[in-house]
C-alpha positions, 0 to 999 in steps of 0.5 A: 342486247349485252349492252341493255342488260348490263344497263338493267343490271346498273339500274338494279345495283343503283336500287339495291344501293339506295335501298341499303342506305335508306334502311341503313341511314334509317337505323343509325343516321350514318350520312357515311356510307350513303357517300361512299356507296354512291362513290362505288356506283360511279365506279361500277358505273365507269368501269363496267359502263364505258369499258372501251374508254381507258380515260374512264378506267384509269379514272376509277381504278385511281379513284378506287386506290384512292377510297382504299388508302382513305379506308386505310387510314381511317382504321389506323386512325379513328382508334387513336382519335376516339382516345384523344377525344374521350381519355378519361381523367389523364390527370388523375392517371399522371398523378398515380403513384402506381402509373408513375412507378410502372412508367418508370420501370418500363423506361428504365427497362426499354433502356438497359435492353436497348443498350443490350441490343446495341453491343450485341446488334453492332458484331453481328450486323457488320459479320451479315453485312460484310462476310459470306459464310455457311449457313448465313442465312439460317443465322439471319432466318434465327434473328428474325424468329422473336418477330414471329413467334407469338408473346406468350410462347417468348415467354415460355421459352424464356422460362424453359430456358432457365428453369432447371438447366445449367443457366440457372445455377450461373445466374443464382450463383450471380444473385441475378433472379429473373422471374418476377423481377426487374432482370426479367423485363429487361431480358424479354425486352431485349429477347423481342427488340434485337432482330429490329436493332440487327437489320437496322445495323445490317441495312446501314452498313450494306449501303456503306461502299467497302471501297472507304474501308478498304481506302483506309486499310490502305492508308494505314489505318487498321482494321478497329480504327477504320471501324470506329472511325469509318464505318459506324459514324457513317450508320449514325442514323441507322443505329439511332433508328434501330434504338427508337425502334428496339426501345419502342418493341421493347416498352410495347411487350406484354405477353412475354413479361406478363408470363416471366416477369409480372412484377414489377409491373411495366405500363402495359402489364398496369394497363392490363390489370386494371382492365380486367379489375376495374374496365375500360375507364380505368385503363383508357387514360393509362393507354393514352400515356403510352399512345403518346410515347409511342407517337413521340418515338416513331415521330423521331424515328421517322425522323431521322429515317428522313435525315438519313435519305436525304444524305443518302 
């Protein structure tokens, strides 16, 4: 009796299923979602239907991993394919000296903050990694913070921070202006990409054996040579992958720079401006530029993340 009525009940979901297709189909001519709906029944058909077979189990839970991985995929990557195939005009985009002013500033900007990641990440990332201290995990819980907070309270925080404090005076005494201007962009950029440079730093040098360090202290070498010598040719990698990473958080910032510094505009500050005065087609080959500097630097990044397991 279990048995004819969880059949009836298959029988009714395989109606309900070619229904909602031929109504689906009929309105939007989607041959998708009739495949992969007959996917689901097979499914449901396996694994409620032949339940005491774990062969037919098996087979539906890694057939189901498999439709989700699919759909994972396709929700990364049918958004940067719609770019790709309808960009608008690129070249005219290229040709803009506004694009071309933006583009130059947010490269320059991702530069000196990564620079700025990289004398600060270094000290700190050896002390976490080496030495056990009170509070240490307060100090690791902090340099992850700009990762969670949303842009646009970095932002505010960064102006709090200057305006009206002891800060501000040092910097005006210095000539150095942050609001709308250059020092601005570089500060959030560097305020966003630290954390990334830090762990990356970190991770290198917890997966370096202190038994070299300590081997060449023995040695004679002392404590800045068997540092510079030692241990950070041996994170090479890591460094590198930390600064494609902090460069790429850094270019990508919109929130943050658009409440400290909107000027001089960066790429994605362009790319917002001209959406909300001119729509999407204006903005579209703008947001393809930076697409493809993105690709490039994850590519590299993925790059030398593979180099790195394969000496490990």
């Amino acid at each position: 009796m279990v048995n004819i009525m969880c059949r009836s009940n298959l029988y009714i979901l395989q109606y309900h299923i070619y229904f909602k297709n031929f109504v689906f189909i009929n309105n939007f001519n989607n041959n998708f979602l009739i495949f992969l709906n007959l996917i689901i029944l097979k499914l449901t058909l396996k694994i409620i239907g032949v339940q005491m077979d774990n062969k037919a189990i098996n087979y539906g839970f890694a057939l189901s991993l498999l439709i989700l991985s699919i759909l994972a995929v396709m929700f990364i990557a049918i958004p940067i394919l719609t770019m790709f195939l309808s960009p608008g005009d690129i070249k005219e985009s290229i040709m803009d000296r506004e694009v071309i002013n933006a583009l130059i500033t947010t490269i320059k900007a991702g530069f000196f903050a990564t620079f700025i990641c990289l004398i600060l990440g270094v000290p700190i990332g050896y002390i976490l990694s080496r030495y056990n201290f009170k509070f240490k995990n307060v100090v690791e819980g902090l340099i992850d913070v700009p990762m969670a907070i949303p842009h646009s309270v970095i932002g505010i925080m960064i102006l709090s921070a200057i305006y009206n404090t002891p800060l501000n005076d040092i910097l005006s005494n210095l000539s150095i202006r942050i609001v709308d201007n250059f020092y601005g962009i570089v500060v959030v950029m560097a305020y966003v990409g630290l954390p990334f440079m830090v762990n990356s730093i970190k991770n290198g040098f917890e997966m370096i054996d202190e038994e070299l360090e300590y081997v060449s202290r023995t040695l004679g070498a002392s404590f800045v040579k068997t540092f510079f010598d030692i241990s950070l040719p041996l994170i090479r990698n890591n460094i590198i992958s930390g600064s494609i990473l902090t460069f790429a958080r850094g270019i990508s910032e919109v929130g943050a720079i658009m409440i400290v510094a909107y000027f001089p505009m960066t790429v994605p500050i362009l790319i917002y401006s001209r959406f909300t005065q001119y729509g999407l087609t204006a903005s579209k080959p703008i947001a393809l530029i930076m697409i493809i500097i993105s690709i490039i630097l994850f590519a590299l990044f993925r790059l030398f993340q593979t180099d790195k397991g394969e000496r490990a």
